[in-house]
TIRO-2110 file (N, C-alpha, C; in Angstrom, 1 decimal):
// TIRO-2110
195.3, 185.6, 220.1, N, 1, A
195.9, 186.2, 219.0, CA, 1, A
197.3, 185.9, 219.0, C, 1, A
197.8, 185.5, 217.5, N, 2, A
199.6, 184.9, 217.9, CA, 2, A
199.7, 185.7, 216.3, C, 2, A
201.1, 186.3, 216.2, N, 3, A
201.1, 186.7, 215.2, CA, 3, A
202.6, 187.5, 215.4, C, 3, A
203.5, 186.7, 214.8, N, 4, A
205.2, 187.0, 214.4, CA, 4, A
205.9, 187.0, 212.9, C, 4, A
206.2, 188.1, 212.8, N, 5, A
206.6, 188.5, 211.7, CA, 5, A
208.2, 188.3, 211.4, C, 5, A
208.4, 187.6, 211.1, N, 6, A
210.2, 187.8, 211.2, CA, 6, A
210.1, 187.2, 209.8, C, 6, A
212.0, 188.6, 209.2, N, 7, A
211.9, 188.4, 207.8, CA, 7, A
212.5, 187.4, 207.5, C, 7, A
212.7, 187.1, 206.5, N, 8, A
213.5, 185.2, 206.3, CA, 8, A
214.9, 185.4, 206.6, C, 8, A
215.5, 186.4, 206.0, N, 9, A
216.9, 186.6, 206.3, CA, 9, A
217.1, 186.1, 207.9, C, 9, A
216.3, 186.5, 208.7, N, 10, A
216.6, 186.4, 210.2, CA, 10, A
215.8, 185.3, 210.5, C, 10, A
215.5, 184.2, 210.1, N, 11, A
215.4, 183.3, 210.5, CA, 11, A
216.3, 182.1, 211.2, C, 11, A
217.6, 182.2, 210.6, N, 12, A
218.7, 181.4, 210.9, CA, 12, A
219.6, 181.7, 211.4, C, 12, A
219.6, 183.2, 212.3, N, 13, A
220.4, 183.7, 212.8, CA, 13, A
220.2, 182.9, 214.7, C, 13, A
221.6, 183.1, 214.7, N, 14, A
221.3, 182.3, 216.1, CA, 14, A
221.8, 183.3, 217.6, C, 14, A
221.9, 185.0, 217.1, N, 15, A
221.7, 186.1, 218.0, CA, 15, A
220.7, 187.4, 217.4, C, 15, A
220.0, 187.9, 218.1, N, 16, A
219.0, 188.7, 217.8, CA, 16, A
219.6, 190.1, 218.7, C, 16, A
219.4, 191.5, 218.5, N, 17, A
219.7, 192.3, 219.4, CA, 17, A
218.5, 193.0, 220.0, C, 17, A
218.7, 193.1, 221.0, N, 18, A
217.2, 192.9, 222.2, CA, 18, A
217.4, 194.2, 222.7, C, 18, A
216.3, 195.3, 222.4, N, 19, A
216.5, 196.7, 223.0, CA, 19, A
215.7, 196.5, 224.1, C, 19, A
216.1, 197.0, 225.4, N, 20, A
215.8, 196.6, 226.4, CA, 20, A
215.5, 197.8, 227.4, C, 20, A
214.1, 198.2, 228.1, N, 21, A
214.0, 199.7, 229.2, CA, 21, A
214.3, 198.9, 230.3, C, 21, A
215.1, 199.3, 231.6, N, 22, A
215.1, 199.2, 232.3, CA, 22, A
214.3, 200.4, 233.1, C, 22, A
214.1, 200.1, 234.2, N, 23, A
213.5, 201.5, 235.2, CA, 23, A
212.9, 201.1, 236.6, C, 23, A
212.6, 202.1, 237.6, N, 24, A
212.2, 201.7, 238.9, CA, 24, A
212.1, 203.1, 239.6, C, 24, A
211.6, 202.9, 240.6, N, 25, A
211.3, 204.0, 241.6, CA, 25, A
211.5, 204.1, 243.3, C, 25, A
211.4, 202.5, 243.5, N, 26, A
211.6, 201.9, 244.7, CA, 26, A
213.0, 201.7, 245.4, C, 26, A
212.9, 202.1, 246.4, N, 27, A
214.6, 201.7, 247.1, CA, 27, A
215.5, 202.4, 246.4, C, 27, A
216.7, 201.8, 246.4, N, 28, A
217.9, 202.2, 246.0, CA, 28, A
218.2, 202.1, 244.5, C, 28, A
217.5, 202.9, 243.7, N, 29, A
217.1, 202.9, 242.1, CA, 29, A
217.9, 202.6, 241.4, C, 29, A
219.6, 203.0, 241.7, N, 30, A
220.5, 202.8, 241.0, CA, 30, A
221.3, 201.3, 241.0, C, 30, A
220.9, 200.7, 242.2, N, 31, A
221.4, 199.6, 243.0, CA, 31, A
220.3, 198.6, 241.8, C, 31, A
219.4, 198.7, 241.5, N, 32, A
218.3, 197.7, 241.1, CA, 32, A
218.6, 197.9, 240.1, C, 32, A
219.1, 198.9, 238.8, N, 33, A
219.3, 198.7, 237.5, CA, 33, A
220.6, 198.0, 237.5, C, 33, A
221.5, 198.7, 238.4, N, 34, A
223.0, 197.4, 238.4, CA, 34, A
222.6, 196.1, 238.6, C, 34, A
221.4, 195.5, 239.7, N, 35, A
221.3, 194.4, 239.7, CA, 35, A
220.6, 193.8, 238.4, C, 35, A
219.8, 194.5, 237.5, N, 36, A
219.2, 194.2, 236.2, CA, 36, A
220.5, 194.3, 235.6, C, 36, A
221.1, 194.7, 235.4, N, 37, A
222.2, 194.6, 234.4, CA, 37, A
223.3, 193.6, 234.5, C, 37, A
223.8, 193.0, 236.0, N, 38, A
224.2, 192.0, 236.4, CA, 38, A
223.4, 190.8, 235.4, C, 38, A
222.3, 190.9, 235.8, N, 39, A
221.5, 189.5, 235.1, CA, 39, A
221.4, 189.2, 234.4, C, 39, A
221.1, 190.6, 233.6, N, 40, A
220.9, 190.7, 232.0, CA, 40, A
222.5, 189.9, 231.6, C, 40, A
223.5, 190.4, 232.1, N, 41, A
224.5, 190.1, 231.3, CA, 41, A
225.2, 188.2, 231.8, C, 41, A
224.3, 187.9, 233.0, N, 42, A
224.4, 186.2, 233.7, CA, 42, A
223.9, 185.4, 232.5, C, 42, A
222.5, 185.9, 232.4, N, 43, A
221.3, 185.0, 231.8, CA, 43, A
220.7, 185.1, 230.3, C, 43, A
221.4, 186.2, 229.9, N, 44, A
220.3, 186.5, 228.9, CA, 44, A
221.3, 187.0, 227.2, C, 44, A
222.3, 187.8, 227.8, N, 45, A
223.8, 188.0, 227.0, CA, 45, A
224.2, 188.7, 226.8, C, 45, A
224.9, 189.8, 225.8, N, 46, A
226.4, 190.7, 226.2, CA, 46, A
225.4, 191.7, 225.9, C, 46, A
225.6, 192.8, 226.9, N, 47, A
225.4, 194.0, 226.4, CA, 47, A
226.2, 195.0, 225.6, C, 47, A
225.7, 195.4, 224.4, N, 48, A
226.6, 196.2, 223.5, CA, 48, A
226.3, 197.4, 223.6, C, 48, A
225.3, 198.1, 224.2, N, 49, A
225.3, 199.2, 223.7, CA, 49, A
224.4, 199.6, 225.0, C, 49, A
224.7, 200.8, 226.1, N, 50, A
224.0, 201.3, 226.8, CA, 50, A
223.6, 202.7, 227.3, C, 50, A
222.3, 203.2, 227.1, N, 51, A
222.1, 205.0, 227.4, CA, 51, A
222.4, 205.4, 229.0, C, 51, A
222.9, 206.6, 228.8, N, 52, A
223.2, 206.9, 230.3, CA, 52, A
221.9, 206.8, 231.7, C, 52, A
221.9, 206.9, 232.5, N, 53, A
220.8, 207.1, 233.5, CA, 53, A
220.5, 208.0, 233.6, C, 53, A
218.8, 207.6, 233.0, N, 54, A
217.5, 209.6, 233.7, CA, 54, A
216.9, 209.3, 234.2, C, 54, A
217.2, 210.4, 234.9, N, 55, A
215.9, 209.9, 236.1, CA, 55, A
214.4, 211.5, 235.5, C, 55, A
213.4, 210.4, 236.0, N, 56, A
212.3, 210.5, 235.2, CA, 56, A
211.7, 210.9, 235.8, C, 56, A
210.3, 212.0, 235.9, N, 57, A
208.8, 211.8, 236.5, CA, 57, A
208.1, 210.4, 236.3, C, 57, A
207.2, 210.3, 236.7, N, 58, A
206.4, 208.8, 236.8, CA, 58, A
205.3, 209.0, 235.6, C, 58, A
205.6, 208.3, 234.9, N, 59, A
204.3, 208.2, 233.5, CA, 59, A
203.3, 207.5, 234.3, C, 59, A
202.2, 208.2, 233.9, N, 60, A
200.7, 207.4, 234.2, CA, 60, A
200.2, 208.0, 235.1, C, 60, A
200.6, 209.0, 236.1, N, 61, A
200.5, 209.9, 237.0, CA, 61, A
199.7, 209.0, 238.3, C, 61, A
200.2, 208.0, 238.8, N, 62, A
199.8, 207.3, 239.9, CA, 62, A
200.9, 207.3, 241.0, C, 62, A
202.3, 207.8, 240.4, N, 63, A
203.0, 208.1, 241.8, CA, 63, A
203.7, 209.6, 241.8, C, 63, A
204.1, 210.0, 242.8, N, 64, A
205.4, 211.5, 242.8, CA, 64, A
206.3, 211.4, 243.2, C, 64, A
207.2, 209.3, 242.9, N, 65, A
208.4, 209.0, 243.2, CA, 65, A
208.9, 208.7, 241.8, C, 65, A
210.4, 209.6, 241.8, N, 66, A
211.4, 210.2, 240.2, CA, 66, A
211.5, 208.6, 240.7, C, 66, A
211.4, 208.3, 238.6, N, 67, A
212.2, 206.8, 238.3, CA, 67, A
213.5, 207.0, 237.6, C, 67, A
214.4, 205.9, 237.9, N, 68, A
215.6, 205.7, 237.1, CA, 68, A
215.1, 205.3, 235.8, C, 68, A
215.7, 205.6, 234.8, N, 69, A
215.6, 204.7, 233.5, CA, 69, A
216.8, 204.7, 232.7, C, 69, A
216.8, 203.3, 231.7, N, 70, A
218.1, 202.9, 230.9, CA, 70, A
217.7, 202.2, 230.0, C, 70, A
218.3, 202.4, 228.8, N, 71, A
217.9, 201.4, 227.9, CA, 71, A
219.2, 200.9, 227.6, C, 71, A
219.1, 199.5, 227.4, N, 72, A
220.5, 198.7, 226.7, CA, 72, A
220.1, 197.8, 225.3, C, 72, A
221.2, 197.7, 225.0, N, 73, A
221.2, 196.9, 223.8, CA, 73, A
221.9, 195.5, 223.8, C, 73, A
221.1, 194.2, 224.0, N, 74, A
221.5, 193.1, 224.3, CA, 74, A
221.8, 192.2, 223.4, C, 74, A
222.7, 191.8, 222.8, N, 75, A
223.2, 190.3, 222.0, CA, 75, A
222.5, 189.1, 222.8, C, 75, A
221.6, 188.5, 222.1, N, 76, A
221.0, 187.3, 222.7, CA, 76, A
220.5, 186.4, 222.1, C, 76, A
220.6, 184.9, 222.1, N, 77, A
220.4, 184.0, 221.7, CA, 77, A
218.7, 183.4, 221.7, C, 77, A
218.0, 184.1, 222.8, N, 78, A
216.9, 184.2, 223.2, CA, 78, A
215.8, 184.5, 222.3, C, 78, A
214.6, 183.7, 222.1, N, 79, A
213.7, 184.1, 221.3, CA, 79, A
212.7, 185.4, 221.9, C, 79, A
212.0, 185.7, 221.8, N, 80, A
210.8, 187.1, 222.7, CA, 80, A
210.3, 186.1, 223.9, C, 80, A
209.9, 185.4, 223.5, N, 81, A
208.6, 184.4, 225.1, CA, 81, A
210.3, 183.9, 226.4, C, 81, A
211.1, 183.5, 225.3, N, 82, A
212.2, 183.0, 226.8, CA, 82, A
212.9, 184.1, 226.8, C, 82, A
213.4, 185.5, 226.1, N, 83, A
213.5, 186.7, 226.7, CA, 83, A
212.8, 187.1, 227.8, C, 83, A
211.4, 187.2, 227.4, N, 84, A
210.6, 187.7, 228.9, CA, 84, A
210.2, 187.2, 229.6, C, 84, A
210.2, 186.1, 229.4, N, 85, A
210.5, 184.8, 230.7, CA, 85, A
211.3, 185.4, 231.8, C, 85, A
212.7, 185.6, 231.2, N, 86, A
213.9, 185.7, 231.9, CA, 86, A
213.8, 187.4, 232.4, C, 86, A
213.2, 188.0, 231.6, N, 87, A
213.2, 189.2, 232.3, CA, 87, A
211.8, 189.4, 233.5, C, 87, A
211.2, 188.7, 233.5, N, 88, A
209.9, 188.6, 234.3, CA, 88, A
211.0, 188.1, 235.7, C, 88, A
212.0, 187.2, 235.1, N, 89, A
212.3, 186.7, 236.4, CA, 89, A
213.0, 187.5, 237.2, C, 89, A
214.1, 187.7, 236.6, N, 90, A
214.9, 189.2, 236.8, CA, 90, A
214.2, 190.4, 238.3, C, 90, A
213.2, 191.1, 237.5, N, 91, A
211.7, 191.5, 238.1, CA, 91, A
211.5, 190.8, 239.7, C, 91, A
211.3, 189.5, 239.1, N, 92, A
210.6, 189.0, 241.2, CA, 92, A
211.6, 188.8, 241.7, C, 92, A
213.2, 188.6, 240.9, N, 93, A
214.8, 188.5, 241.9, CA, 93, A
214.6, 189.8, 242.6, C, 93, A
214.1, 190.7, 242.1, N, 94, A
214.5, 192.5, 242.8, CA, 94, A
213.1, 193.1, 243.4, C, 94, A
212.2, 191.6, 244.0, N, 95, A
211.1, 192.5, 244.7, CA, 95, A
209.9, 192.8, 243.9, C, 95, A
209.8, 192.5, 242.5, N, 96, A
208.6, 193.4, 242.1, CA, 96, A
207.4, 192.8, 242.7, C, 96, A
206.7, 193.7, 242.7, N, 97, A
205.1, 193.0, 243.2, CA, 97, A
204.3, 194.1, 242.2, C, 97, A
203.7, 193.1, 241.4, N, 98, A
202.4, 193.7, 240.5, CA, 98, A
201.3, 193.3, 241.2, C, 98, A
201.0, 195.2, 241.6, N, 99, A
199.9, 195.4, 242.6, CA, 99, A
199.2, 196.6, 241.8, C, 99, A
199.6, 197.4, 240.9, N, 100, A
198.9, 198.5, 240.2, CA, 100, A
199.8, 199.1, 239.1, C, 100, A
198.9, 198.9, 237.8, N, 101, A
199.6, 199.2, 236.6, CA, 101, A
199.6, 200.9, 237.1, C, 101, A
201.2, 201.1, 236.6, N, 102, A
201.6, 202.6, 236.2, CA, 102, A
202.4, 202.8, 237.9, C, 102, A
202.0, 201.7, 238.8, N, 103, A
202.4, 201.8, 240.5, CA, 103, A
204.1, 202.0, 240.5, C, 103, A
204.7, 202.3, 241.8, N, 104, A
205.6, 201.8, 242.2, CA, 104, A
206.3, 201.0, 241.9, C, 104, A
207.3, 200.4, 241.6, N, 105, A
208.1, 199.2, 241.7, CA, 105, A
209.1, 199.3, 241.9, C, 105, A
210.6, 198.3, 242.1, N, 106, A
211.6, 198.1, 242.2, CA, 106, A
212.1, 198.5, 241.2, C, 106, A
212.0, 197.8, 240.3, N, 107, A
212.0, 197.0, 238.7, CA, 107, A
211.5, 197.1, 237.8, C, 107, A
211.1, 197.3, 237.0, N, 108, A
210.2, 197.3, 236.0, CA, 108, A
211.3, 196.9, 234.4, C, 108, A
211.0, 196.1, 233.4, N, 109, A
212.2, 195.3, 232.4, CA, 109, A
211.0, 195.1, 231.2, C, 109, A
211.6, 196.3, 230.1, N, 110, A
210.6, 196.0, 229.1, CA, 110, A
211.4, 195.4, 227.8, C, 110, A
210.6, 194.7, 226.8, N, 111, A
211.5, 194.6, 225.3, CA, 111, A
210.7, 195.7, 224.9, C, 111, A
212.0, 196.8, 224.3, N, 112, A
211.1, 198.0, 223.0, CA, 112, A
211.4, 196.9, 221.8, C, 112, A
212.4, 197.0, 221.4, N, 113, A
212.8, 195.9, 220.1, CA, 113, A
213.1, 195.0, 219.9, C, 113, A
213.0, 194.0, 218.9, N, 114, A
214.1, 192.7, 219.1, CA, 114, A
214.1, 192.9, 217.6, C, 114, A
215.5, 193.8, 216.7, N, 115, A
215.7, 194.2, 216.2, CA, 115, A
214.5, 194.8, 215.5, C, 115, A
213.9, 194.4, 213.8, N, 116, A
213.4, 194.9, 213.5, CA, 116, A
212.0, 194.2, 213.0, C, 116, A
211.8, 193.7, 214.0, N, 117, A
210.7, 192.2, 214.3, CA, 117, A
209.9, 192.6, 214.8, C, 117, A
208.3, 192.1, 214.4, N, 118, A
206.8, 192.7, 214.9, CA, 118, A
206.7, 191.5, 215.1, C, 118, A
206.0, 191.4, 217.0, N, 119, A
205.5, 189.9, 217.4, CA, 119, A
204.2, 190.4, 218.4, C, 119, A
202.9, 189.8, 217.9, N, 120, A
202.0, 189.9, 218.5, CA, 120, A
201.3, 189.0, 219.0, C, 120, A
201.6, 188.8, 220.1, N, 121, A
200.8, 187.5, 220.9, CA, 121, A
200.0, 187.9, 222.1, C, 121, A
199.4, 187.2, 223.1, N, 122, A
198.5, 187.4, 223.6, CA, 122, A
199.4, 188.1, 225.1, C, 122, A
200.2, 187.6, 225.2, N, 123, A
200.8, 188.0, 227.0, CA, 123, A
202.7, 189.3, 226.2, C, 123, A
202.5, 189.2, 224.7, N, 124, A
203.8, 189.8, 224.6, CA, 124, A
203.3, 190.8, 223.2, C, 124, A
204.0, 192.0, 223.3, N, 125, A
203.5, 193.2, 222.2, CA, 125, A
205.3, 193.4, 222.1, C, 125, A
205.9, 193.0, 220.8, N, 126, A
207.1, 193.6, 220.3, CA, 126, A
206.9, 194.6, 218.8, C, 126, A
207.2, 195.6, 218.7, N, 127, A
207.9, 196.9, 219.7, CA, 127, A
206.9, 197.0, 220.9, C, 127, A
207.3, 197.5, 221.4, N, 128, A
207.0, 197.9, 223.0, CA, 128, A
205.4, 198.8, 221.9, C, 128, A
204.1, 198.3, 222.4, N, 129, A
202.7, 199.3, 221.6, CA, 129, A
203.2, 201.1, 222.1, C, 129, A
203.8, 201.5, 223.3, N, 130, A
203.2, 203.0, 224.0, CA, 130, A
204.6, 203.3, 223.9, C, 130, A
205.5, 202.8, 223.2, N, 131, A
207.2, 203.4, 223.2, CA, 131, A
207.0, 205.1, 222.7, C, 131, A
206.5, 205.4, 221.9, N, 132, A
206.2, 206.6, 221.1, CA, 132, A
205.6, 207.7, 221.8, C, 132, A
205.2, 207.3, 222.5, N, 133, A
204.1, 208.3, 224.0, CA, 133, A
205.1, 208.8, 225.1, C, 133, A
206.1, 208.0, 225.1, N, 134, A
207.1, 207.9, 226.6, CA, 134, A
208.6, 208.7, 226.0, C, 134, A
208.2, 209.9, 226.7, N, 135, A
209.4, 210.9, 226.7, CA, 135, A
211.0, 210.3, 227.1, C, 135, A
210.4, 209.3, 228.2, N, 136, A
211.9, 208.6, 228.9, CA, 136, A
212.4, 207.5, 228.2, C, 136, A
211.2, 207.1, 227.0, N, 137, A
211.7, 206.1, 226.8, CA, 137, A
212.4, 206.7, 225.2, C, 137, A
211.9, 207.3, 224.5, N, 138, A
212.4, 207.4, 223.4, CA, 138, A
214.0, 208.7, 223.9, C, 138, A
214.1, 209.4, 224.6, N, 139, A
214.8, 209.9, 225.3, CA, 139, A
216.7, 209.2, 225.3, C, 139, A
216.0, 207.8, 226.2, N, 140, A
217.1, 206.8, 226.0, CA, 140, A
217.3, 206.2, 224.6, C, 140, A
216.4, 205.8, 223.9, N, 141, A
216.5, 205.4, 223.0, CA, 141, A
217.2, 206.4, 222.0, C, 141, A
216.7, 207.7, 221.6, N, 142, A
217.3, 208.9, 221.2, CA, 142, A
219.5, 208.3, 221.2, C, 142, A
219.9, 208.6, 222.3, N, 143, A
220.7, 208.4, 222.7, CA, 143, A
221.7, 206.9, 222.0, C, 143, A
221.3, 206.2, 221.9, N, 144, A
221.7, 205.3, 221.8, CA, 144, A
221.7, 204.8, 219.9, C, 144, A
220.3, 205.2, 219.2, N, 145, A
220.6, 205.5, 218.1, CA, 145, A
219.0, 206.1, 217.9, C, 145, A
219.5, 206.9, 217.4, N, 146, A
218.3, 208.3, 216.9, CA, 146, A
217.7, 208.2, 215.8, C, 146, A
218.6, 207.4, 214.6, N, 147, A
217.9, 207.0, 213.1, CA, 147, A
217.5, 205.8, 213.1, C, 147, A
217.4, 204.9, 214.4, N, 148, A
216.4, 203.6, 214.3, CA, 148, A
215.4, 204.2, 213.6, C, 148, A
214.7, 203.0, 212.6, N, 149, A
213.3, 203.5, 212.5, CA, 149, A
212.1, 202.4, 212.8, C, 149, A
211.4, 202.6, 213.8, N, 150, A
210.5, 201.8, 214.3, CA, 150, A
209.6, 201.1, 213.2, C, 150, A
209.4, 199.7, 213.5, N, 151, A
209.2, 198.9, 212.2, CA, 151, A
207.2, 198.8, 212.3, C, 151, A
206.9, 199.3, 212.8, N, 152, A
205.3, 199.8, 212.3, CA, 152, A
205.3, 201.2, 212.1, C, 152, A
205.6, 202.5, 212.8, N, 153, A
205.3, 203.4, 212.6, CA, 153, A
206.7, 204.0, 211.2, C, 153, A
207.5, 203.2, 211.2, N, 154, A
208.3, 204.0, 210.3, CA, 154, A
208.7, 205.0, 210.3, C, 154, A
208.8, 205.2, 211.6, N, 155, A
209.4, 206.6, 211.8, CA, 155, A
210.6, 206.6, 212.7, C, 155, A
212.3, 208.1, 212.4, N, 156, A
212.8, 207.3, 213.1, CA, 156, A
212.7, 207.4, 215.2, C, 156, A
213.2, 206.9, 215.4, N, 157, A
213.5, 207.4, 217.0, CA, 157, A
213.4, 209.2, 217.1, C, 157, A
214.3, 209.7, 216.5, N, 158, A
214.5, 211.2, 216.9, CA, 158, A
213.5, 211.8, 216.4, C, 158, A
213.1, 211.5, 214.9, N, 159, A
211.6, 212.3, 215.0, CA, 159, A
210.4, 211.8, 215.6, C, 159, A
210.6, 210.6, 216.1, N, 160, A
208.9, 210.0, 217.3, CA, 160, A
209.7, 211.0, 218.3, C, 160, A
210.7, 211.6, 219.3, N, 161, A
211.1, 212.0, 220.0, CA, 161, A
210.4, 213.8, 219.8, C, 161, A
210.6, 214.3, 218.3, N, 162, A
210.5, 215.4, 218.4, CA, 162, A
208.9, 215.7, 218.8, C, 162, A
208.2, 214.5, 218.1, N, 163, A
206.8, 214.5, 217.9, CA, 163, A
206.5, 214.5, 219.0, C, 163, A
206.7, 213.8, 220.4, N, 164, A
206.4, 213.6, 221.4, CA, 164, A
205.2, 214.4, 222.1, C, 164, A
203.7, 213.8, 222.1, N, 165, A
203.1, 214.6, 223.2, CA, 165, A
203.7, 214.7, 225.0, C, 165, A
204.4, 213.7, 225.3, N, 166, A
204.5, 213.4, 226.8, CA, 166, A
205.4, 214.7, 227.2, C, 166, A
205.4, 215.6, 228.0, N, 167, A
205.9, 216.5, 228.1, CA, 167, A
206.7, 216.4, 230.0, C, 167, A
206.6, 215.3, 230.4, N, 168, A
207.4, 215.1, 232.1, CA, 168, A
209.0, 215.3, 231.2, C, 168, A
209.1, 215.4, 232.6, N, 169, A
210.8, 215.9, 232.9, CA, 169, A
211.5, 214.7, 232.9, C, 169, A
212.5, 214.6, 232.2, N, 170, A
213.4, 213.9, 232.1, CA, 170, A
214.9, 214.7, 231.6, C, 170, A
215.5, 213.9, 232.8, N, 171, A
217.2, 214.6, 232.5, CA, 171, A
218.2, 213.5, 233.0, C, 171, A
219.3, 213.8, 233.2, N, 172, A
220.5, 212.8, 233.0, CA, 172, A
220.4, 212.9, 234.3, C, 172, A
220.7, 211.7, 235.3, N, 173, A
220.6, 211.7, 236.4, CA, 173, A
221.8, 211.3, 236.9, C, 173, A
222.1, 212.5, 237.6, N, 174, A
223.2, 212.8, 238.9, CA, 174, A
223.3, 212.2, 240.7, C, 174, A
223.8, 211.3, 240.3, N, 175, A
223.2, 210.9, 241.9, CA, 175, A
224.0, 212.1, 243.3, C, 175, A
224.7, 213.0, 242.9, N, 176, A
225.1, 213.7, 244.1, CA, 176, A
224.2, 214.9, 244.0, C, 176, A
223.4, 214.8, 242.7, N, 177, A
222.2, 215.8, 242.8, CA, 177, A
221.3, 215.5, 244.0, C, 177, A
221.0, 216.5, 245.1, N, 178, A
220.0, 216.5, 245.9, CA, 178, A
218.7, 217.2, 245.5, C, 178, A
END
């Protein structure tokens, strides 16, 4: 199945703005979104806009290790397939090992948006399909802008947020919090 929607206006554009989840559970949590964010900004291009760090319960209920999460907003020259190329790589630079969906990881590097663009192909789903389910993720997103309106559901960020069945804990994460 291949199927990308991009409006003509944005065809000729030669930067796209790439909403971007960071998150992880493994090691030194905070240490691995700096190192995602190092990269992000080596390989891929300027970050303009970024939500603070929450640390999360674990969606999918396969671990009871709190994850960091962050969402950024990336200037990029990058199409979606050499976007997540580059974020796949990112991912094995910091350890990941895909051993169980919803598992543990270092790393974890998702695209929610690449502005207001629907691309459906076989190994890539833009918007992110389960953004709307994920307390942490609309959370950050919330934050960063709240009147986005998601370009299938049409709805904006803050009301997918209000609507939210996912009910885990999510708060601003304090690292001198014990």
């Amino acid at each position: 199945m291949f199927t990308v929607n991009y409006k003509s206006k944005d065809l000729f554009k030669q930067y796209m703005i790439a909403t971007i989840l960071l998150g992880g559970n493994l090691g030194d949590r905070a240490a691995y979104l700096n190192f995602a964010i190092f990269h992000i900004q080596k390989d891929i291009g300027k970050i303009i806009q970024q939500s603070k760090v929450y640390e999360t319960e674990a969606w999918g209920g396969l671990s009871d290790r709190l994850y960091l999460n962050q969402v950024l907003r990336v200037d990029t020259p990058l199409g979606p397939q050499a976007l997540m190329a580059y974020l796949l790589d990112v991912e094995l630079k910091a350890g990941r090992k895909r051993t169980l969906k919803w598992g543990n990881r270092t790393l974890d590097l998702d695209i929610l948006f690449l502005e207001d663009q629907i691309v459906r192909e076989d190994n890539l789903q833009i918007p992110h399909p389960e953004l709307q389910h994920r307390r942490f993720v609309l959370t950050c997103l919330n934050e960063i802008d709240k009147d986005f309106k998601h370009p299938i559901i049409q709805q904006s960020i803050g009301d997918l947020l209000l609507a939210c069945p996912d009910n885990l804990n999510t708060q601003i994460y304090n690292p001198k919090r014990v």
